[in-house]
N, C-alpha and C positions, 0 to 999 in steps of 0.2 A: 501309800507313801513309804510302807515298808515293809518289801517285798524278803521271801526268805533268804536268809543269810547263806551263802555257800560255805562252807568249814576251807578255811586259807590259814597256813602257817603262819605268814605275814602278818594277820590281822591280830589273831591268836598270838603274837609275840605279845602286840603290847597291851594284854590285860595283866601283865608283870607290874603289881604295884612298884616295883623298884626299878621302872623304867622309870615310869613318872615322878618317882620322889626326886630321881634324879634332875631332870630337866624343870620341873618345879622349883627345886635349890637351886636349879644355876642363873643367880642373880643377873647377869647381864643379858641372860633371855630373857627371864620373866620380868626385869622390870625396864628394857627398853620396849616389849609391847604395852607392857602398863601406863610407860610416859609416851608412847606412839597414838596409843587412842586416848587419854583421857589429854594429852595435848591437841589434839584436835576434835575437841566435843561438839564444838561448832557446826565442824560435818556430818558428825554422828547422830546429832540431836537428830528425830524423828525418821532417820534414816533406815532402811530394810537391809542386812547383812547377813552373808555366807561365814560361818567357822569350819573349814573344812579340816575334817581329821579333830575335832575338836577335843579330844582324848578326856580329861576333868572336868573341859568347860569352863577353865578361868578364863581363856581369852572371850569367850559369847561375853562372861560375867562383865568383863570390864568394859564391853561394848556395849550391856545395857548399863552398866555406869557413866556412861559417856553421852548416858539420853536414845540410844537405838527406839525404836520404835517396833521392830523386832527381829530378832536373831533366827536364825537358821542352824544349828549345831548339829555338823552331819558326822556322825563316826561307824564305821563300820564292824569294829569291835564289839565284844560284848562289855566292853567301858562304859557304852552310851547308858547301860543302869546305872551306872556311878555316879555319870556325869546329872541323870536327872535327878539324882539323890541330892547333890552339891548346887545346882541350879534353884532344886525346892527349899533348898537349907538358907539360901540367901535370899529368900522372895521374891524369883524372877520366873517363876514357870507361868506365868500372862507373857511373857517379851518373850523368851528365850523357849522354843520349841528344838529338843533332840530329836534328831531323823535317828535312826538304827539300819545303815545301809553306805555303802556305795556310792562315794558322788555322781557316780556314773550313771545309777540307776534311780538318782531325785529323780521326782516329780513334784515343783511346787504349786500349790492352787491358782488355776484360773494362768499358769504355765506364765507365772510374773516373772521381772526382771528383780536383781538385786541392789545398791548403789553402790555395795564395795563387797569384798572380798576379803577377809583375814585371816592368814593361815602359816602355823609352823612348820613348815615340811621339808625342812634343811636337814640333810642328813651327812652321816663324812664325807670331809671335801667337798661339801654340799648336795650331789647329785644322788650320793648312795641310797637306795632305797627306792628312789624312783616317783617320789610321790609328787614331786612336780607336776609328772605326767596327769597327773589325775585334778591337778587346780590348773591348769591349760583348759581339760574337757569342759571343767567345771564355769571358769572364767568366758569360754567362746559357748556355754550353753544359758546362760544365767546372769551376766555382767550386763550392765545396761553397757550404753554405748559410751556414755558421760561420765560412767563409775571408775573407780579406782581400786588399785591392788595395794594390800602393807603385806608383805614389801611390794614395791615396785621394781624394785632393780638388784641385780647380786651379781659378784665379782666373786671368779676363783683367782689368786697369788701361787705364784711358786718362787721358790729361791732357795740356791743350793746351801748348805749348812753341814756342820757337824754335830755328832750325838755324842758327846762326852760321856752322859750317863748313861750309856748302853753297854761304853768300854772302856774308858780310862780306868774301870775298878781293876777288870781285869793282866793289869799291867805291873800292879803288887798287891795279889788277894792274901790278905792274911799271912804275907809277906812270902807268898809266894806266887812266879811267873807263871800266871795262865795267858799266857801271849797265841799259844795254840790253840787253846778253848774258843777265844776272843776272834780268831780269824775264822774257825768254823763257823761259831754261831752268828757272824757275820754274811758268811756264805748262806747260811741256810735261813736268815731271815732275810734277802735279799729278792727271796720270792714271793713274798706276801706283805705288802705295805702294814706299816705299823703308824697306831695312830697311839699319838702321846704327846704330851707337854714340850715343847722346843723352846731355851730361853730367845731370845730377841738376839743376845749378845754371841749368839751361835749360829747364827745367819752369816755365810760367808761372800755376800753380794745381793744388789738392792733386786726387790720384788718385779716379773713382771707378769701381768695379766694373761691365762690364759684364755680365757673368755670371759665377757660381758651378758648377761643376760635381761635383756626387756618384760620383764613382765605383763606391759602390756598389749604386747604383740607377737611374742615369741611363737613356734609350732612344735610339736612335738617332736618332728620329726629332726629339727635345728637340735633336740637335746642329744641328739643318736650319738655324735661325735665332736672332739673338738682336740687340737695339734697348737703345738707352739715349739717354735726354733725360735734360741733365744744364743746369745752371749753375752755376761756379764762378766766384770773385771773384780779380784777377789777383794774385798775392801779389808783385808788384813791376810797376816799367816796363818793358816791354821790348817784343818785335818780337811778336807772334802770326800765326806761321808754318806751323803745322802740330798736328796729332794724333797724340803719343807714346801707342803700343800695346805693353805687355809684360803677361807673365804670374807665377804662381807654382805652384809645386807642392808638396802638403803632404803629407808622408809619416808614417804614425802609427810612435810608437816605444813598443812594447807593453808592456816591462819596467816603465817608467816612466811612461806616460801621457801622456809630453808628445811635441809635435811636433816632428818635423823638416824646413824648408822647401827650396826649390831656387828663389833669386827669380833673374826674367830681366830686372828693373826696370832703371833709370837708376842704384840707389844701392847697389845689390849691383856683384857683380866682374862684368866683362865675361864674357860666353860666348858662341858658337858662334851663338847666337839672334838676339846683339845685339840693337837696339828695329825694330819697324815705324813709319815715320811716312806716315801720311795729310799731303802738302802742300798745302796752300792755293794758288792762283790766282793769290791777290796778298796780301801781306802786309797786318797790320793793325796798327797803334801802338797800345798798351792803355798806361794809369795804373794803378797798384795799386789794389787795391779795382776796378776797374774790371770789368762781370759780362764773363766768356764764355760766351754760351749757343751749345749744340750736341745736334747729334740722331749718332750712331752707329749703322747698321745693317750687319750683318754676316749675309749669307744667301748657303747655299751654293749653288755654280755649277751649273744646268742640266740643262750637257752633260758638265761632271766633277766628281766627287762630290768631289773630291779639291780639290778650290778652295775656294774664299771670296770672293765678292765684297764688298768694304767702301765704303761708302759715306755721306759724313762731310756732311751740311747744319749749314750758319750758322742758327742763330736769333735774332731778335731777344728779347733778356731783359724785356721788357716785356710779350710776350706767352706766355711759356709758366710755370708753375710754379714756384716756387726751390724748393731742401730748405731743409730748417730744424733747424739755424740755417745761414742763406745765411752765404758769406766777404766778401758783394760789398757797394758802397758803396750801392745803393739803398736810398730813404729807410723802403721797408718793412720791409726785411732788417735795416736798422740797426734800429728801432723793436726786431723780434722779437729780436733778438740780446739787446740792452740789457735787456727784460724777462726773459727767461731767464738771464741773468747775476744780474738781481737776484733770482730765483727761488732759483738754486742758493746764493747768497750767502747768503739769507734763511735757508735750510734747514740752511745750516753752519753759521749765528750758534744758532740752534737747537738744535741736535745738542750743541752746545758748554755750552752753558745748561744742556742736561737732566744732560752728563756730571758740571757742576762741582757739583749740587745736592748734599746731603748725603746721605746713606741714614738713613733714619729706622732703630732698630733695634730700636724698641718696636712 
């Protein structure tokens, strides 16, 4: 069950205890899987589960607190000694068995199925890292047919924004003009996305999706690439500097039907994710209502499977498609806006009519 370990960079990162302190402290990871399982104990109770990538071993923990019947804690690191250290420390090593390997390369007894699957393998902008690809293998080698994934489903957002704090300092440092510094270091961070804190209130137009992911059926080969042509209209003045990139993760809550999310947005709590921004070259001055058109492609790296290269084109809004209803101030968008306003108004003056009629009783 556990075959020798190959020496991987990758792996080898995260025996960095201060990888994990980090994502440990970031409260709205660690305690929406804490309220993801032990809100559905029900399911958990004497249930067989996968923690893949299990790194510490909290997430197994909380799933033998949830009544598991037994865990599976597969990490391929040399963490997985840690992890059984922190497993024996809580009195769960009868539930919770540490694999030391490759989910790739499990083998469980008697080649069983599991009933769920839970695992944090979000990395920036969600896909970095790549470890998706390995609870996909995992999932189509080992998921019952009937089982379920936390998460279930993730959502990448973009939306264009400015970064005040990267450059408004430089416009009176220390009361002096670095305006030249500010457009270089502009220039030369424009080729390597920057991932950092974006407030909400610096978003210059509403979010749209650049892809949806199924957890339950997704293939790997779906994660290779994904595109999005978008135009949004600016919903104030401001600077347009860049493309704000986060995600979300929606985790089903069984008892009840409804969901429970994990957002890495601008308007949720900070975490460990923080935002990715694609920056711009040179900044651009927008008016509200004013279109942003942009193309988004996101296709993974070549020579490491484990990348993403992102790649953000300017569009002119006059030549590519709007959705509908567009936000933006062209004279077409308003046209269709205005008609569909009067559509739906028309349909609720209507609605209103039919309710106020009397009932005939004859």
């Amino acid at each position: 069950m556990e075959p020798n370990i190959v020496p991987n960079s990758y792996f080898t990162s995260y025996e960095d205890l201060e990888i994990h302190r980090l994502m440990l402290e970031d409260d709205p990871r660690t305690s929406t899987y804490r309220k993801v399982i032990l809100n559905n104990k029900a399911y958990f109770k004497d249930k067989v589960v996968m923690d893949i990538g299990c790194g510490t071993g909290i997430l197994s923990i909380f799933c033998a607190q949830a009544g598991a019947k037994k865990v599976y804690a597969v990490e391929a690191s040399n963490l997985a000694n840690l992890a059984r250290e922190i497993v024996k420390e809580n009195n769960f090593e009868e539930i919770i068995e540490v694999i030391h390997c490759k989910v790739e390369d499990v083998v469980l007894p008697d080649n069983i199925k599991v009933d769920a699957i839970v695992s944090e393998w979000m990395g920036f902008y969600l896909l970095h890292e790549g470890m998706l690809d390995s609870v996909v293998v995992a999932r189509d080698k080992f998921l019952k047919e009937d089982g379920e994934m936390f998460p279930q489903n993730a959502v990448i957002y973009v939306a264009p924004c400015s970064v005040p704090s990267l450059y408004e300092k430089w416009d009176n440092f220390y009361g002096v003009s670095m305006s030249s510094f500010s457009k270089h270091l502009r220039s030369d961070k424009s080729h390597k996305p920057e991932v950092m804190h974006i407030k909400s209130e610096d978003l210059l137009g509403e979010e749209v999706a650049l892809n949806w992911i199924n957890l339950r059926d997704c293939t790997v080969e779906e994660l290779n690439s994904y595109s999005v042509q978008h135009v949004v209209g600016a919903n104030k003045n401001g600077r347009y500097q860049g493309l704000c990139i986060w995600f979300e993760c929606i985790f089903p809550e069984l008892t009840t039907e409804q969901l429970i999310v994990l957002n890495t947005g601008p308007a949720g709590e900070p975490t460990h994710w923080k935002q990715t921004v694609i920056l711009l070259p040179e900044e651009q001055i927008v008016e509200e209502k004013e279109p942003i058109a942009f193309k988004l492609d996101m296709n993974r790296d070549g020579e490491n499977s484990r990348r993403y290269n992102l790649q953000l084109s300017l569009l002119d809004p006059e030549e590519i498609e709007h959705p509908m209803p567009c936000t933006c101030e062209m004279t077409k968008c308003v046209l269709i806006s205005a008609v569909m306003k009067q559509q739906v108004e028309h349909a609720a003056q209507h609605n209103s009519v039919l309710k106020e009629e009397p009932i005939d009783d004859e």
